[in-house]
C-alpha positions as CSV (number, residue, x, y, z in Angstrom):
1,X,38.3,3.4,-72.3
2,X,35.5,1.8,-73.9
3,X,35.1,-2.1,-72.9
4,X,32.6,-5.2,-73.9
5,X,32.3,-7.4,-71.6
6,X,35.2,-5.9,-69.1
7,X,37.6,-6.4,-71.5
8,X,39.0,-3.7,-73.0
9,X,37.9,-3.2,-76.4
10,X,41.4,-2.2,-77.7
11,X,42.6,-5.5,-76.5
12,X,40.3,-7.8,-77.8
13,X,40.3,-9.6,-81.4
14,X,37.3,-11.0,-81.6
15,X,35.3,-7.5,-80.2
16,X,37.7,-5.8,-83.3
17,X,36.4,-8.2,-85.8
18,X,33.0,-8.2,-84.3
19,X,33.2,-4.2,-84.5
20,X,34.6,-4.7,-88.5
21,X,31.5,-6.6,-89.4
22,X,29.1,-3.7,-87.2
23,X,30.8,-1.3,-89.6
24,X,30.4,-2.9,-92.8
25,X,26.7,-3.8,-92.7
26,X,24.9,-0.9,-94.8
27,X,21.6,-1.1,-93.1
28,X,23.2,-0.1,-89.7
29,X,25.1,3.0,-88.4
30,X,27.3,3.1,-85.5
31,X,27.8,6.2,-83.5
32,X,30.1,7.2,-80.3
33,X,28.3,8.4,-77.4
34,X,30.6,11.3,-75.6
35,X,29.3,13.2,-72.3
36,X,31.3,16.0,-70.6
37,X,34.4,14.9,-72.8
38,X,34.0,11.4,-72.1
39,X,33.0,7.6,-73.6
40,X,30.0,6.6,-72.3
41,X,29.0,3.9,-74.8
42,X,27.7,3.3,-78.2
43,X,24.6,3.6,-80.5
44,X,23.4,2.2,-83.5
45,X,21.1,3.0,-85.8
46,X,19.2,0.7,-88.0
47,X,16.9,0.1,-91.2
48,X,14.4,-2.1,-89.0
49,X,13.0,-4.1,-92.3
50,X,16.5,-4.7,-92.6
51,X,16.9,-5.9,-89.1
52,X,16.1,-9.1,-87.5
53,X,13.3,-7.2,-85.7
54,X,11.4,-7.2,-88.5
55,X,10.3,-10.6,-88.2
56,X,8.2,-10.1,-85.5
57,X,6.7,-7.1,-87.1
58,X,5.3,-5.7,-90.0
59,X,7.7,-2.7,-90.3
60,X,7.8,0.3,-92.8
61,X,10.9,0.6,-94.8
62,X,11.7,4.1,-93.2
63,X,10.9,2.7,-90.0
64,X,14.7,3.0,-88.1
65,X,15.7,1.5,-84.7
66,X,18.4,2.2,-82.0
67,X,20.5,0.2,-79.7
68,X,22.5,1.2,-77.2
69,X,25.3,0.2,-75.0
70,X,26.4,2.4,-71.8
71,X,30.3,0.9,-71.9
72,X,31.2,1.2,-68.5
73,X,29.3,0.1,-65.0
74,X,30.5,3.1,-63.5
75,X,28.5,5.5,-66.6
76,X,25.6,3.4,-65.3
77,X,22.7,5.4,-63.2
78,X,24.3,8.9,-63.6
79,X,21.2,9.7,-65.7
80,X,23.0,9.4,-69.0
81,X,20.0,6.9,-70.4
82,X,17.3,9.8,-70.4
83,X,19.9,12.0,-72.1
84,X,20.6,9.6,-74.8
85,X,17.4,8.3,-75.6
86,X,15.8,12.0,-76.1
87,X,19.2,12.9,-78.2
88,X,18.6,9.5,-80.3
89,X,15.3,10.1,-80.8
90,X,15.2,13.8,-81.6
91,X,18.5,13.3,-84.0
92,X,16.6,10.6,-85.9
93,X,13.2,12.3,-86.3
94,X,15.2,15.6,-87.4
95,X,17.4,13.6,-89.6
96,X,15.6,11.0,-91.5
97,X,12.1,10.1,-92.8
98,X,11.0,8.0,-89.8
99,X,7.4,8.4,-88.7
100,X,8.2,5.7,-85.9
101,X,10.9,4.3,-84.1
102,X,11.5,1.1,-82.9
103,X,13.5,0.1,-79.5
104,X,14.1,-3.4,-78.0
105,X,15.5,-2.7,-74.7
106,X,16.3,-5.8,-72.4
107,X,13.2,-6.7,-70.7
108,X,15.2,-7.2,-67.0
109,X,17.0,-3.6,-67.8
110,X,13.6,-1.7,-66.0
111,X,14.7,1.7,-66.3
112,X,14.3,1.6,-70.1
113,X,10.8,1.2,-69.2
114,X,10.8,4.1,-67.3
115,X,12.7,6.4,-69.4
116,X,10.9,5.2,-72.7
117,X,7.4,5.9,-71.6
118,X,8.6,9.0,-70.5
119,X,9.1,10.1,-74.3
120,X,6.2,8.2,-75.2
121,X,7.5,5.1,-76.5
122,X,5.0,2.4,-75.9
123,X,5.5,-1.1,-75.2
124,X,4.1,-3.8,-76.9
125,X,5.0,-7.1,-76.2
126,X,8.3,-9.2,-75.5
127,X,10.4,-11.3,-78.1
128,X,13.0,-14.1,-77.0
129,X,15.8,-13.8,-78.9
130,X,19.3,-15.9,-78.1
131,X,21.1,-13.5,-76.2
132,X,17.9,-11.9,-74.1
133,X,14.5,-11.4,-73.3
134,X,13.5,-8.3,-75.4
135,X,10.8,-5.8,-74.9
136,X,9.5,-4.4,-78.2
137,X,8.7,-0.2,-78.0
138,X,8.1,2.4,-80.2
139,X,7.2,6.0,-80.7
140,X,5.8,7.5,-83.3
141,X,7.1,11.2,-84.3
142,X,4.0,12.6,-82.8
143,X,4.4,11.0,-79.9
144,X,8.0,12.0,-79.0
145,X,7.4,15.4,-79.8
146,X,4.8,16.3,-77.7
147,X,6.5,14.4,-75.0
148,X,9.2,17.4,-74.9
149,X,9.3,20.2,-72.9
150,X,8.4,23.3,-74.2
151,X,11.0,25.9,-74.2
């Protein structure tokens, strides 16, 4: 069962209405994340000149972000990160007119770091915002392609 801050998201009004709002705003899109049958978290996919990111940047107008949220602790360090992030990536290059995307992981969450230079995203300076310390990455298309494997 998905959760937001331990509490069970089915049980809690204000992460429903929070959720509501998510939904309606046209400049975002919200997407399940299932491995092996199961919940593992959320994504989201944004319009970053529509964002609040892009006030700390100069972005393109098909520039697109991601956030993402690993729901449980337990889904936490089984590797899923690396498997997301490449899927994210590769699903928005393929799908949309994006020549870069934008991340802003949590700056104390290190294996971001780790997992996003793997693909080539490059860091680029922190931003404070209310609820954390962010770092600001991106790849370009480029970038993330040559960064796969070659089958």
């Amino acid at each position: 069962m998905l959760s937001f801050n331990g509490n069970s998201i089915n049980h809690c009004l204000s992460c429903l209405f929070i959720l509501k709002k998510m939904l309606a705003d046209d400049h975002q899109r919200l997407y399940l994340v299932g491995i092996n049958g199961e919940w593992v978290g959320y994504a989201e996919v944004c319009e970053v000149a529509r964002d609040r990111l892009s006030g700390h940047y100069t972005a393109d107008k098909n520039d697109l972000g991601w956030h993402l949220l690993l729901a449980e602790a337990q889904d936490v360090g089984k590797g899923y990160l690396r498997a997301i992030m490449r899927l994210l990536s590769f699903f928005i290059f393929e799908h949309s007119p994006a020549k870069k995307i934008v991340g802003e992981p949590d700056a104390s969450v290190k294996p971001y770091e780790v997992v996003a230079q793997e693909f080539n995203y490059m860091p680029q300076y922190q931003i404070v915002m209310p609820e954390k310390l962010q770092c600001y990455i991106f790849v370009t298309k480029k970038g993330f392609i040559v960064s796969l494997p070659i089958i």
